[in-house]
N, C-alpha and C positions, 0 to 999 in steps of 0.2 A: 464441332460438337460430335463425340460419340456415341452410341446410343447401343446398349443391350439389357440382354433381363437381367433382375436382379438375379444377384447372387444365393440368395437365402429364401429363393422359393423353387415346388417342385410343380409342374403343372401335368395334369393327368387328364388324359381322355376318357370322359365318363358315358358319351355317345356322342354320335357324328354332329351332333350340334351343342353338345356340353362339356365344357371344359371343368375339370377341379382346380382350383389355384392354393395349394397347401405354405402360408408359411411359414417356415422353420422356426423362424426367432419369436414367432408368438404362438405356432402350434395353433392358429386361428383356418380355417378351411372357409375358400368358397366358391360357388357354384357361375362360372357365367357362360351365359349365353352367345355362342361365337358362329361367325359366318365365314364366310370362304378369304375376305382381307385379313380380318384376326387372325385364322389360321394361318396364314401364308405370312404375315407380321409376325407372331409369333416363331413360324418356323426360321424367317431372316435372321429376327431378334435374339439367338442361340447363341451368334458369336460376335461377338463387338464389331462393330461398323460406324461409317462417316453417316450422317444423316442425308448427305448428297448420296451414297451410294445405296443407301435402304430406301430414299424415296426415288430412285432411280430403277430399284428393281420390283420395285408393287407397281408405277407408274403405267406398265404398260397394259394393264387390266382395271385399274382403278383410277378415279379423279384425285386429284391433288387433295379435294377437301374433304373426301373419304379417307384418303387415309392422316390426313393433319389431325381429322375427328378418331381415328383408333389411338395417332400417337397419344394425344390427349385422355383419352378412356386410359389407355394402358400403364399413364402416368398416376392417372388421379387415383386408380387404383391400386397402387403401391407394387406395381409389377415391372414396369420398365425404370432402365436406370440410365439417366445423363453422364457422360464425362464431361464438365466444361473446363479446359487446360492442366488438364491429366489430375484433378479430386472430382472423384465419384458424388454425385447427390440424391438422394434417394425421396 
């Protein structure tokens, strides 16, 4: 499974602990609240990666279930995007 952000949102730095997540296809904006795994999730999550290699490279500062718990936030909130056998899921 590949794993990056979706294609149809912009995310902005609104201060060192707030993120804007703006998206395009709905023109909806919102505000969350991000610590240093989100940031660094996010900044991985830029260009498409194996999920072996994204939990490979937060791994050495974070526990596995710290970051299972951001992939899941990042999901549920319409920001991260699955490949499972090359079709996108959003």
């Amino acid at each position: 499974m590949n794993l990056k952000l979706r294609d149809s949102i912009y995310i902005l730095k609104e201060s060192e602990d707030t993120y804007q997540v703006i998206f395009t296809s709905t023109r909806k904006i919102k505000k969350f609240r991000v610590d240093s795994l989100v940031k660094r999730a996010i900044d991985e999550l830029k260009t498409e990666q194996s999920e072996e290699d994204f939990m490979k490279a937060l791994s050495g500062k974070h526990p596995r279930k710290d970051i299972d718990n951001c992939l899941h936030a990042l999901e549920s909130f319409g920001i991260l995007m699955e490949n499972k056998k090359n079709k996108f899921y959003f």
